[in-house]
C-alpha positions as CSV (number, residue, x, y, z in Angstrom):
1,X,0.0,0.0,0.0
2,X,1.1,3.9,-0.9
3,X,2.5,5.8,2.4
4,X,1.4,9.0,1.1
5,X,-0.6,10.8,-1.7
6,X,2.8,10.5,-3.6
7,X,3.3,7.4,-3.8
8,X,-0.4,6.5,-4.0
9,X,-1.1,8.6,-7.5
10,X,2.6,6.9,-8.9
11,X,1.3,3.7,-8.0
12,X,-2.1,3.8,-9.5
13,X,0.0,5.1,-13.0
14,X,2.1,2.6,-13.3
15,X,2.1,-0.2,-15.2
16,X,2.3,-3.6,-14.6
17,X,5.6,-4.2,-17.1
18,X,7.9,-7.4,-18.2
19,X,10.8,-6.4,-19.7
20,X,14.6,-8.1,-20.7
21,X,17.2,-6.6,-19.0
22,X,21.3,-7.8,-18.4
23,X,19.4,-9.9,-15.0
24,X,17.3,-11.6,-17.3
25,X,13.6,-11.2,-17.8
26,X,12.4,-9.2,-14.8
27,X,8.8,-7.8,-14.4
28,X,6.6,-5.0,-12.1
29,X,8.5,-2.2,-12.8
30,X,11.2,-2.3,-15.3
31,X,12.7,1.3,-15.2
32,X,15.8,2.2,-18.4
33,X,14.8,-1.6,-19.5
34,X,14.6,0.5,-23.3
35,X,12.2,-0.2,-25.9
36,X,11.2,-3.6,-25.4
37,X,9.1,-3.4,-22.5
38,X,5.5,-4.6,-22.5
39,X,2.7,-3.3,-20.3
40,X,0.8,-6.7,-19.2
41,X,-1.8,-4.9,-17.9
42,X,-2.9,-2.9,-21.2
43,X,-2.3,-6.2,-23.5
44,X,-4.5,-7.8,-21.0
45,X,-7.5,-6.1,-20.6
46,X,-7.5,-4.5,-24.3
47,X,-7.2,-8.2,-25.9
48,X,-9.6,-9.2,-23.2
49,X,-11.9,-6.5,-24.1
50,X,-11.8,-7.3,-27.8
51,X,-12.5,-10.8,-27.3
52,X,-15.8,-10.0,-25.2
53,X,-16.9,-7.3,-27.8
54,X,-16.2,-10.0,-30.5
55,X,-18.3,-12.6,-28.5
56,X,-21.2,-10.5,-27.7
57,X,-22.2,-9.2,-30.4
58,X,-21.6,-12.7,-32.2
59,X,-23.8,-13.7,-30.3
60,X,-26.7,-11.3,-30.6
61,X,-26.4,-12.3,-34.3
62,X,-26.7,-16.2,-33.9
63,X,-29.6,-15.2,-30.8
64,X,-31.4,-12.3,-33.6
65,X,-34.8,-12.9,-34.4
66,X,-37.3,-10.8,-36.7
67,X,-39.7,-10.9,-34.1
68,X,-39.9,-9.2,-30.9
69,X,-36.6,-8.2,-30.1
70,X,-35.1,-8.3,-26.8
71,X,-33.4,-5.5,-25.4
72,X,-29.3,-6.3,-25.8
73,X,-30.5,-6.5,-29.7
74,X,-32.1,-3.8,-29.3
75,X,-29.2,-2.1,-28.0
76,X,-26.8,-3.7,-30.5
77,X,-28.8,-2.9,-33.7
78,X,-28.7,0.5,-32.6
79,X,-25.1,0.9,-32.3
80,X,-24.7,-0.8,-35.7
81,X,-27.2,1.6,-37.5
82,X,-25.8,4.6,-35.7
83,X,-22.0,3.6,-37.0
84,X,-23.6,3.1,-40.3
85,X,-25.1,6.3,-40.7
86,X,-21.8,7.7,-39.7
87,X,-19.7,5.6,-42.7
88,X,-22.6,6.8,-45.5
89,X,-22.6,10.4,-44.0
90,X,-18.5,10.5,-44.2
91,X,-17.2,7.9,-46.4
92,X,-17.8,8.7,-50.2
93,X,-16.8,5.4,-51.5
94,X,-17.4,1.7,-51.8
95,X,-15.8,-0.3,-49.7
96,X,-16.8,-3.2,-47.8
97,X,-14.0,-2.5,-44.7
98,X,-15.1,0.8,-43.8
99,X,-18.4,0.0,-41.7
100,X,-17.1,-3.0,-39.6
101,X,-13.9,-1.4,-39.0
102,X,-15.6,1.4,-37.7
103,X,-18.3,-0.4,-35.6
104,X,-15.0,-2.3,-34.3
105,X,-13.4,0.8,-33.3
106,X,-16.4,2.6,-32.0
107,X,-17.3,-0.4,-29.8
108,X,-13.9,-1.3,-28.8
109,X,-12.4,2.1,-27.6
110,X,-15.9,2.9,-26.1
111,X,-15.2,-0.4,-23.8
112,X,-11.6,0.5,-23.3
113,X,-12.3,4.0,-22.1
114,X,-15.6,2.3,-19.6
115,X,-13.1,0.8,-17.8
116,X,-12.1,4.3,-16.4
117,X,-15.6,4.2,-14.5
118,X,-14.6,1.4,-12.4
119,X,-13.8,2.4,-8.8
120,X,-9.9,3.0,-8.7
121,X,-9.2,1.2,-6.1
122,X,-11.1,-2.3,-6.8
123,X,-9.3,-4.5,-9.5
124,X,-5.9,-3.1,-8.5
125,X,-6.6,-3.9,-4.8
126,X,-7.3,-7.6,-5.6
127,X,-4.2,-7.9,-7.9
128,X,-2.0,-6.6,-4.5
129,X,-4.1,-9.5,-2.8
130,X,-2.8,-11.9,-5.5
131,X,1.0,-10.5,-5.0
132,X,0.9,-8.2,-8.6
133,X,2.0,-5.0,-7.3
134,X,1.2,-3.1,-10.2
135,X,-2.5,-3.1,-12.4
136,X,-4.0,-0.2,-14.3
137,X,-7.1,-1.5,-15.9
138,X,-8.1,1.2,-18.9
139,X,-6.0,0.7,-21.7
140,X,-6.4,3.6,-23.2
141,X,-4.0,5.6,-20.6
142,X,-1.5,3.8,-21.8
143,X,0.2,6.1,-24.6
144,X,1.0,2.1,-26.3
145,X,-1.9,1.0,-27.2
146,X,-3.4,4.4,-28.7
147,X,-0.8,5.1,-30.5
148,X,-0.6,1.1,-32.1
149,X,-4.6,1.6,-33.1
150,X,-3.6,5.3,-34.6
151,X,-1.1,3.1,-36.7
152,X,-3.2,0.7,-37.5
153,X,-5.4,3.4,-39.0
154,X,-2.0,4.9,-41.2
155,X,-1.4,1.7,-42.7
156,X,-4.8,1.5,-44.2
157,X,-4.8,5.0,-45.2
158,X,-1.2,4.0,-46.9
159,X,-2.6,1.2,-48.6
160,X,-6.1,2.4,-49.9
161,X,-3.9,5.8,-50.9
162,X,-1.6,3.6,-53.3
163,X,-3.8,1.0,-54.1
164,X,-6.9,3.9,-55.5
165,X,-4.2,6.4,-56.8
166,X,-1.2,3.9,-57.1
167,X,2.2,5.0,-56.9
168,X,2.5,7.3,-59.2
169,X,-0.9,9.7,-58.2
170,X,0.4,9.1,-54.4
171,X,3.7,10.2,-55.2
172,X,2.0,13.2,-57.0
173,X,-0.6,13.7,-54.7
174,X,2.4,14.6,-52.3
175,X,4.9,16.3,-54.8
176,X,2.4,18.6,-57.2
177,X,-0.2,19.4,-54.4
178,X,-1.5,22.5,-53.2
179,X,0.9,24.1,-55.8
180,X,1.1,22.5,-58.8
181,X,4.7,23.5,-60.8
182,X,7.8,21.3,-60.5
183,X,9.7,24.6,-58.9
184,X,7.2,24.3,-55.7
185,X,8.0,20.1,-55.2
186,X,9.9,20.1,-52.3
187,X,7.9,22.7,-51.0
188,X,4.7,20.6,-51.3
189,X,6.5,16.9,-50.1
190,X,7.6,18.6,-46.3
191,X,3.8,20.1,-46.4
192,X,2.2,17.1,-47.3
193,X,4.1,14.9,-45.5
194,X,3.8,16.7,-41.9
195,X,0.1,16.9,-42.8
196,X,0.1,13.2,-43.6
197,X,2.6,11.8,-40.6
198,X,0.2,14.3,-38.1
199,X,-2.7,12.0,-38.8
200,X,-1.7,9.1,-36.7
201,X,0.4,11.3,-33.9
202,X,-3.0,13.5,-33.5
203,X,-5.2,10.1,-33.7
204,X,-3.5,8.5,-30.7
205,X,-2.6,11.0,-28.7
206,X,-6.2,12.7,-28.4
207,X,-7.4,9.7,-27.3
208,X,-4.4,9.2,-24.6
209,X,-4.5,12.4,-23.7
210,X,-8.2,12.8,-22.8
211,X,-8.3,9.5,-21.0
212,X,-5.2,10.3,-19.1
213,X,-5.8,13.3,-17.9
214,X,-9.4,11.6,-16.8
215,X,-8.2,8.7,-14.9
216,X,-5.4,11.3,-13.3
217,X,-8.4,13.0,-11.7
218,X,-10.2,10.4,-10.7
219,X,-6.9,9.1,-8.7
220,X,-6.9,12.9,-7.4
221,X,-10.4,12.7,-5.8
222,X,-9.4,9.2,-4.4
223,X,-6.7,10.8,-2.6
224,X,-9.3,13.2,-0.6
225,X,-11.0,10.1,0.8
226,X,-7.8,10.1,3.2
227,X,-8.2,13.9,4.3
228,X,-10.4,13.4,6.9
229,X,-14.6,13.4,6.9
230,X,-15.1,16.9,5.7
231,X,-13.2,16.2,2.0
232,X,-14.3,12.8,2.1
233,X,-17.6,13.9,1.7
234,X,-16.2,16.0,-0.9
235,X,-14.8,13.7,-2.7
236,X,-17.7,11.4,-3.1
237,X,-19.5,14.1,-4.7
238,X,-17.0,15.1,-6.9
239,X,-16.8,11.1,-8.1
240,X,-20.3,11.0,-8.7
241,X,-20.6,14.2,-10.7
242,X,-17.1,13.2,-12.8
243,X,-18.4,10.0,-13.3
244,X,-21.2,10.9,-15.1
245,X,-19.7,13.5,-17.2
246,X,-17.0,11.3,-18.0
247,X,-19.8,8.7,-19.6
248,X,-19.6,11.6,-22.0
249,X,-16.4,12.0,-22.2
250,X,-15.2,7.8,-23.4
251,X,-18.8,8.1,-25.9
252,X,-16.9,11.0,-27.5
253,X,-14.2,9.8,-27.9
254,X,-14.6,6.8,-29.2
255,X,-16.4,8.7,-31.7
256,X,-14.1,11.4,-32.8
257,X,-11.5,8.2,-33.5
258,X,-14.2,6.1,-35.9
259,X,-14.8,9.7,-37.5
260,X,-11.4,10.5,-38.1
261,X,-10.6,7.0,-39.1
262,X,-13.5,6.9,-41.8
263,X,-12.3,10.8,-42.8
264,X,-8.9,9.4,-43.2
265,X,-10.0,6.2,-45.5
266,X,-12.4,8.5,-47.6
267,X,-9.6,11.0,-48.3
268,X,-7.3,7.8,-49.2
269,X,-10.0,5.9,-51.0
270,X,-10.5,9.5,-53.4
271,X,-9.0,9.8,-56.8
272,X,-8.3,13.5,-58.2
């Protein structure tokens, strides 16, 4: 357990690491380990995650009837026609990708980011029973795995780019756009190219970002549970009223990501 605030809020943001060192392969905390260090926790719960979204809603399809629905299909056909209306609002193509990769994304981050309305303290305080002394359970505060998704996202946007325009109109598109005269080239490649390598850096790190800074204050309210009755109190209510804004919060942005991604495709996916 923390001794302090200190040590409480460094614990509850940290993750639960293995990593290769000189010793061997050592776990907990691996500190100047370098780049191969994997956060168990975030692989865990985000695979997890995925595999649960996967299974329930694989599910409601095999369980669907044309009859009187029940309410999880309810619920699940309207999260498919709302995503759906999304991809024919933005997305000015054919392509039979676009909509289940963005109901994926939609549904998956929005799980992610529902972790964050889990009490702090529970899941982390039965891993210490279990001896893992580390165990942050949203795994979207972990810079990793947004940034992984965001370049998940630049690959197909790559791909769909040179497979629509092939090499040549990419290599154009890059070179001869806004200004179109050879004299303005190298101009328009360090343009284009900070506006195309921006894409994923912006796409992950809004997501990190906003969840980070959330979870960070929901640690920060847990702390005044330990200042006596008065901002105890305080703190309760303050949990309460952040928790409920930040249902808004992980629906939003779970949503500005499936936007983005299917803005990112439809630009790729267009021929000038």
């Amino acid at each position: 357990m923390a001794a302090n605030s200190q040590e409480y809020i460094q614990h509850h943001l940290q993750n639960l690491q293995v990593c290769s060192t000189e010793h061997g392969i050592e776990w907990a905390h691996c500190q100047d380990a370098g780049f191969w260090t994997l956060n168990l926790d975030s692989l865990l719960f985000s695979i997890g995650i995925g595999v649960f979204f996967l299974w329930l809603f694989r599910r409601v399809a095999v369980k669907s009837t044309t009859g009187v629905p029940g309410k999880l299909q309810c619920f699940v056909e309207m999260i498919v026609e709302f995503v759906d209306n999304s991809v024919k609002e933005s997305f000015h193509g054919r392509n039979a990708l676009i909509a289940p990769l963005a109901l994926t994304i939609f549904v998956w981050i929005w799980l992610m980011n529902f972790m964050d309305l889990i009490a702090i303290d529970w899941l982390p305080s039965v891993a210490s029973a279990a001896g893992v002394p580390y165990f942050k359970v949203v795994p979207t505060t972990d810079i990793n795995i947004t940034i992984a998704m965001a370049l998940c996202v630049f690959a197909l946007v790559l791909y769909y780019s040179i497979k629509v325009k092939g090499i040549g109109g990419f290599v154009k598109e890059l070179t001869l756009h806004p200004f179109n005269h050879w004299a303005m080239i190298p101009f328009n490649l360090v343009l284009e190219l900070i506006s195309l390598l921006s894409k994923p850096v912006s796409l992950g790190l809004r997501l990190f970002g906003n969840m980070y800074a959330g979870e960070v204050i929901f640690i920060l309210i847990a702390v005044m549970y330990s200042a006596g009755w008065v901002m105890g109190t305080m703190g309760g209510a303050l949990q309460l009223f952040w928790a409920i804004f930040h249902i808004l919060i992980i629906t939003l942005q779970a949503f500005i990501f499936m936007v983005l991604t299917i803005v990112y495709l439809s630009m790729a996916s267009e021929d000038h």
